[in-house]
C-alpha positions in Angstrom: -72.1 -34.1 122.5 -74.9 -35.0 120.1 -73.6 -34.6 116.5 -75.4 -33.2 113.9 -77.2 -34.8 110.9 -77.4 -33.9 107.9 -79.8 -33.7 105.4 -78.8 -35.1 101.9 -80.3 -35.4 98.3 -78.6 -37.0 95.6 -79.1 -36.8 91.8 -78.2 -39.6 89.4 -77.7 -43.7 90.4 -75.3 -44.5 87.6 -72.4 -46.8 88.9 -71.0 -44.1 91.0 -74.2 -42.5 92.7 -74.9 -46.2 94.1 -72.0 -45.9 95.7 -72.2 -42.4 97.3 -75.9 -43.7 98.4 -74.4 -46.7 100.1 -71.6 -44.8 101.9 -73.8 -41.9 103.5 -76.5 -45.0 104.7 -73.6 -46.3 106.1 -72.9 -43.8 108.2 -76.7 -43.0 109.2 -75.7 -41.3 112.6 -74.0 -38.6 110.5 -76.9 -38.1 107.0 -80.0 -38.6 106.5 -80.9 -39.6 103.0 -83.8 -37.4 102.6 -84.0 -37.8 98.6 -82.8 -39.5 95.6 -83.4 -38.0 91.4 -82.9 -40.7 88.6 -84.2 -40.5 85.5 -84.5 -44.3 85.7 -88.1 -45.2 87.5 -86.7 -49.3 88.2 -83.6 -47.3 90.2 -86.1 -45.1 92.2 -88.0 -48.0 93.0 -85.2 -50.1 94.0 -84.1 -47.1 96.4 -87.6 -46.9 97.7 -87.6 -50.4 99.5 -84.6 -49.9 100.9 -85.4 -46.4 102.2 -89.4 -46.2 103.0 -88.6 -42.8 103.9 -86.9 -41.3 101.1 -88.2 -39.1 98.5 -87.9 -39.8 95.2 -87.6 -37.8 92.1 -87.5 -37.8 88.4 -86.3 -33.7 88.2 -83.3 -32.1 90.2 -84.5 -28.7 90.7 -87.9 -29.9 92.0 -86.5 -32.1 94.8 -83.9 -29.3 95.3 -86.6 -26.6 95.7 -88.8 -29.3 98.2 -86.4 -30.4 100.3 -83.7 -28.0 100.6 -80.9 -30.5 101.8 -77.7 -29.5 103.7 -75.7 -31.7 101.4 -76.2 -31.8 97.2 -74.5 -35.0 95.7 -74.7 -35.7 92.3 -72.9 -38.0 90.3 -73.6 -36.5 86.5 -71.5 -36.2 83.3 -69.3 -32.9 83.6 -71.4 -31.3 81.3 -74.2 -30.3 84.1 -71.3 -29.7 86.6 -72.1 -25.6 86.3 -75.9 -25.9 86.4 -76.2 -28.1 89.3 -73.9 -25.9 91.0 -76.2 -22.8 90.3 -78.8 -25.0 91.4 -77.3 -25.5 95.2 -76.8 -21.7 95.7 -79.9 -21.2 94.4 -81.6 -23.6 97.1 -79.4 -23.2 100.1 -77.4 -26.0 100.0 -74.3 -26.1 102.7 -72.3 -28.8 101.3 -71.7 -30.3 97.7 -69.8 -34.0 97.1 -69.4 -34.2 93.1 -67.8 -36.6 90.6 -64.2 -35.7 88.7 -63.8 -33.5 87.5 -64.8 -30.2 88.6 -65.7 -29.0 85.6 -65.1 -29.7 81.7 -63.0 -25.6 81.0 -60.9 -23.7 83.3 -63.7 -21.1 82.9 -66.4 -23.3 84.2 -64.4 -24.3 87.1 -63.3 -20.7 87.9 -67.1 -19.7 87.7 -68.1 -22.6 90.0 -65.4 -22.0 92.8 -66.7 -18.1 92.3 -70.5 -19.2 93.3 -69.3 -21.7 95.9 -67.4 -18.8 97.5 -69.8 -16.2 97.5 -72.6 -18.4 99.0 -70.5 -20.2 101.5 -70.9 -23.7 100.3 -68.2 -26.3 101.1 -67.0 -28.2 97.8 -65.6 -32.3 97.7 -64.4 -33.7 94.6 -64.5 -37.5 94.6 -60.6 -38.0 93.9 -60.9 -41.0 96.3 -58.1 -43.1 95.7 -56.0 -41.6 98.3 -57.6 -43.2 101.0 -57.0 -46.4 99.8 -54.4 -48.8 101.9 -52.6 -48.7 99.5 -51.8 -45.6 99.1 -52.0 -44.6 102.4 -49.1 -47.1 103.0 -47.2 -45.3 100.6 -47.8 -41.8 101.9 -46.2 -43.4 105.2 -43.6 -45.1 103.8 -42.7 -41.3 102.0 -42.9 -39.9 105.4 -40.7 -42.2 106.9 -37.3 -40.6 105.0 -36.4 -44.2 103.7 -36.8 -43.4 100.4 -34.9 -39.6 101.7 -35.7 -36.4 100.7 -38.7 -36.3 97.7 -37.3 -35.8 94.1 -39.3 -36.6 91.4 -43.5 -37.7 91.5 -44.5 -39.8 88.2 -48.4 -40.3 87.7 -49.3 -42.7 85.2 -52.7 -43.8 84.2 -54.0 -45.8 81.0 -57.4 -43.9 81.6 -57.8 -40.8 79.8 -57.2 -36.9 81.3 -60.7 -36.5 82.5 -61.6 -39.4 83.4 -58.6 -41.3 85.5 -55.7 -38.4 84.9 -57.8 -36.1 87.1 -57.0 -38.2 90.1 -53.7 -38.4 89.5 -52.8 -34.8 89.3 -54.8 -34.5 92.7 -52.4 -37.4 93.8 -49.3 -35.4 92.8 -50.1 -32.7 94.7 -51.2 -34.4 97.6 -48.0 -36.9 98.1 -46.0 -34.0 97.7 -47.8 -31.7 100.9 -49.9 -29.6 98.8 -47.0 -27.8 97.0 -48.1 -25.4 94.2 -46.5 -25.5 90.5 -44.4 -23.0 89.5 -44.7 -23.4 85.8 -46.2 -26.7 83.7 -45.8 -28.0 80.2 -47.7 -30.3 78.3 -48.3 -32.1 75.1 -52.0 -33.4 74.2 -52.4 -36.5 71.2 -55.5 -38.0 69.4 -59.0 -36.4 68.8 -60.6 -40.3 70.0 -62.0 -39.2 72.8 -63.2 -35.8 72.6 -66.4 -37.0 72.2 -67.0 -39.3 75.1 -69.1 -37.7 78.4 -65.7 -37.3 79.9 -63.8 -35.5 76.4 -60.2 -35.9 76.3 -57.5 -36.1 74.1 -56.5 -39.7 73.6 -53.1 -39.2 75.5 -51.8 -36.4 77.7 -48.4 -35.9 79.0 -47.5 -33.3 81.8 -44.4 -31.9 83.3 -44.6 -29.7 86.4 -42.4 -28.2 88.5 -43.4 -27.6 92.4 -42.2 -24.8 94.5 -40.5 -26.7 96.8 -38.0 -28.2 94.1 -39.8 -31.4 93.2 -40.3 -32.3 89.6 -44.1 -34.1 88.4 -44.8 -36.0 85.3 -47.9 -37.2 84.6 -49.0 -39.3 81.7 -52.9 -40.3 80.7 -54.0 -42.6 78.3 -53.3 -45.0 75.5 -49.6 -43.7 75.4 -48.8 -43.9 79.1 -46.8 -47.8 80.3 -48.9 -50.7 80.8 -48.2 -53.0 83.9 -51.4 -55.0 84.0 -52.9 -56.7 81.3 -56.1 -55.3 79.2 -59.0 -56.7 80.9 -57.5 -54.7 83.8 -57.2 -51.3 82.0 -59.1 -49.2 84.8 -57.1 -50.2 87.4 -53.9 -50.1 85.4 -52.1 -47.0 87.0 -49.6 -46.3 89.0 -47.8 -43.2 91.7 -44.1 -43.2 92.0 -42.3 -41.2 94.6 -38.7 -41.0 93.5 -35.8 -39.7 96.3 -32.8 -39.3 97.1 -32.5 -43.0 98.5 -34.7 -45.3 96.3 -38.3 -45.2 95.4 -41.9 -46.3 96.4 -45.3 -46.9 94.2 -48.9 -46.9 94.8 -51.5 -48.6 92.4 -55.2 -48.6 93.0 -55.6 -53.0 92.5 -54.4 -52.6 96.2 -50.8 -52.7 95.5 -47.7 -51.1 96.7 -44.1 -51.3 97.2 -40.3 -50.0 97.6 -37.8 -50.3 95.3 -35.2 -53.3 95.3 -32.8 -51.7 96.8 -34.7 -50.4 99.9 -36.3 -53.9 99.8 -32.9 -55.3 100.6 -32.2 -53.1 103.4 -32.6 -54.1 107.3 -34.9 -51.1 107.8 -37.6 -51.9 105.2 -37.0 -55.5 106.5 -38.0 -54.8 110.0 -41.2 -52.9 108.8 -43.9 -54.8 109.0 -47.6 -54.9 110.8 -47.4 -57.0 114.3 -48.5 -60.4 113.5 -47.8 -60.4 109.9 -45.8 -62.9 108.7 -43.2 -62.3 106.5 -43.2 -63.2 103.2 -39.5 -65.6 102.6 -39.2 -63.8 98.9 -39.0 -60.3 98.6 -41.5 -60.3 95.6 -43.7 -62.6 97.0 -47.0 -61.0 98.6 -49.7 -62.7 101.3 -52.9 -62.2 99.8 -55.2 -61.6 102.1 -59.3 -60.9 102.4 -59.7 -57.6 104.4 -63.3 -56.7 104.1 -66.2 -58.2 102.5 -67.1 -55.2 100.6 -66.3 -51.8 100.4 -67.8 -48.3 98.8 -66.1 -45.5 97.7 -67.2 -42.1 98.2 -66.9 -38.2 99.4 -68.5 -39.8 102.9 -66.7 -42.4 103.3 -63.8 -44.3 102.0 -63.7 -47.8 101.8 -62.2 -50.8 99.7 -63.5 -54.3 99.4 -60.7 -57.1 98.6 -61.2 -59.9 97.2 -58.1 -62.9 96.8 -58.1 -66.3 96.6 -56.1 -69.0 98.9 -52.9 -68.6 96.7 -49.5 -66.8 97.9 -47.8 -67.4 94.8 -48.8 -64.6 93.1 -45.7 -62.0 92.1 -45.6 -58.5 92.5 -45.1 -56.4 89.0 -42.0 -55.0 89.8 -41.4 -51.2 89.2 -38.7 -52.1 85.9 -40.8 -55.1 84.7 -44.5 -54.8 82.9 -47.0 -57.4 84.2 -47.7 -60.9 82.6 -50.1 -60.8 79.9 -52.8 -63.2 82.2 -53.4 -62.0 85.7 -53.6 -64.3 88.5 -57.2 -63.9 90.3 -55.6 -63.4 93.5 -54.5 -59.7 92.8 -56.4 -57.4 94.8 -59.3 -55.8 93.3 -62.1 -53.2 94.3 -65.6 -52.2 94.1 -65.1 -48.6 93.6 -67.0 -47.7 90.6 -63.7 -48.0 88.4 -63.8 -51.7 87.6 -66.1 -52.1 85.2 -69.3 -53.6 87.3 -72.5 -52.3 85.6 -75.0 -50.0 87.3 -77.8 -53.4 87.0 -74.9 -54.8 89.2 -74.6 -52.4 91.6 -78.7 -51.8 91.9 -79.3 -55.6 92.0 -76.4 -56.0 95.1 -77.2 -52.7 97.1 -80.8 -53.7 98.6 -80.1 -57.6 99.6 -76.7 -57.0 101.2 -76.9 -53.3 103.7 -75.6 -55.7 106.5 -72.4 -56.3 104.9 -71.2 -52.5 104.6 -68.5 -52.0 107.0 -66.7 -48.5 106.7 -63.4 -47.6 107.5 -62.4 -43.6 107.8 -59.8 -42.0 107.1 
């Protein structure tokens, strides 16, 4: 059966709409890139050799209006979240893949899920982290009962609400099956960052209680527990799943892990992948170089490790913050959340298409 393809136009090539370009080119049997916006003329040229047939444009509701895509991407500053959304029901679009977070006020995001409903258009947020290995290792190792029945979910993140908390109240929900809250309380801290494209306050903290039982906390910014050192601040998060027999964590540097206890047990033990050798210290982890490189977005979901030869490096335990210098063999990512700079990004794109390799999810 011959799939479909889709049509797609994207507007804005910051750090983040590179990588949504790469990972619809890299699945080419599934979208066409029909059109790109920037209001950067060196970006739209860089696109242009790498696509000859892509259109390029310097004004969204032009190329909207011309090329009436199936899928609207745009990876914008939530303060053009509503408009752009206008903009797609205005011009047909099917499908929108957007940037966190939906929308900058509960009003906004009510109105946009109103519009997307009466015009039939299908809505992804980039919360993206959850297809990482790491975390899909811990949404196994949840479903496996060895850490027994699901008690508490902590989210922390040193990036503020709207920026990096978003994620992690997606990531609550999620590990816990999609549970509703019955009731949350919070408490908001420092005007800092009410300013920045992604306004915050400088520190949020969250309690909710699910439906089926489960208590969430959630903490973002400044406030919430470091366990990485400050050079590392983007990636410096972490998802705990507490139950009834021990606990298991997530981070999105690529690491993971149970608690001592279950680390002692023959069960977690036995569990490992066929052909991996077995590390003779429970805290000592094989790094290892999975794929050369790796994009991150609504289309696909990828992550590029990068380690050196070492196997000395130590996991930061659960109860213990990490050492003020990080080794260079913990994993990191090329996911839009570590800091490289769009040049980056727009200088690496056109040399290297060969080396995307995808993995879904």
């Amino acid at each position: 059966m011959k799939k479909t393809l889709y049509r797609v136009a994207i507007s804005g090539l910051g750090n983040r709409g590179w990588s949504h370009l790469a990972g619809f080119a890299a699945h080419a049997d599934r979208f066409q890139v029909s059109a790109v916006c920037s209001s950067s003329a060196d970006k739209l040229r860089i696109v242009k050799s790498r696509f000859e047939d892509c259109l390029t444009y310097s004004d969204t509701e032009k190329m909207l209006a011309e090329v009436r895509p199936d899928v609207f991407c745009f990876a914008t500053p939530p303060s053009v979240r509503l408009s752009y959304v206008r903009l797609a029901a205005r011009y047909g679009v099917k499908a929108i893949a957007m940037e966190k977070p939906i929308a900058g006020s509960l009003q906004e995001a009510r109105e946009i899920s109103r519009i997307c409903s009466e015009h039939g258009i299908q809505v992804v947020v980039c919360h993206q982290h959850k297809y990482l290995p790491s975390f899909v290792r811990l949404k196994q190792f949840v479903q496996s009962g060895d850490i027994g029945e699901i008690v508490r979910i902590h989210g922390k993140t040193r990036g503020w609400l709207y920026n990096s908390g978003t994620h992690f109240v997606d990531y609550l929900l999620w590990i816990n099956g999609g549970v509703k809250a019955d009731w949350v309380v919070g408490h908001v801290h420092g005007k800092g960052k009410l300013e920045d494209s992604h306004p915050s306050p400088e520190y949020a903290l969250g309690e909710l209680h699910f439906g089926n039982g489960v208590t969430g906390i959630i903490e973002c910014g400044y406030l919430s527990p470091p366990y990485l050192s400050e050079d590392r601040f983007w990636t410096d998060n972490r998802l705990t799943v507490h139950g009834t027999h021990g606990y298991a964590w997530a981070e999105t540097d690529g690491r993971w892990g149970p608690s001592p206890d279950i680390r002692r047990d023959k069960c977690w033990k036995g569990r490992r992948r066929p052909g991996r050798r077995r590390s003779r210290t429970p805290f000592r982890r094989i790094t290892r170089k999975i794929w050369p490189t790796g994009w991150m977005t609504a289309a696909s979901s990828t992550r590029a490790i990068s380690t050196s030869a070492s196997t000395d490096t130590k996991y930061c335990t659960p109860f213990a913050p990490a050492p003020s210098t990080t080794p260079a063999s913990i994993c990191r990512f090329r996911a839009g959340c570590t800091g490289t700079s769009s040049d980056a990004w727009s200088r690496s794109f056109p040399t290297s298409p060969q080396n995307i390799r995808t993995v879904e999810h």
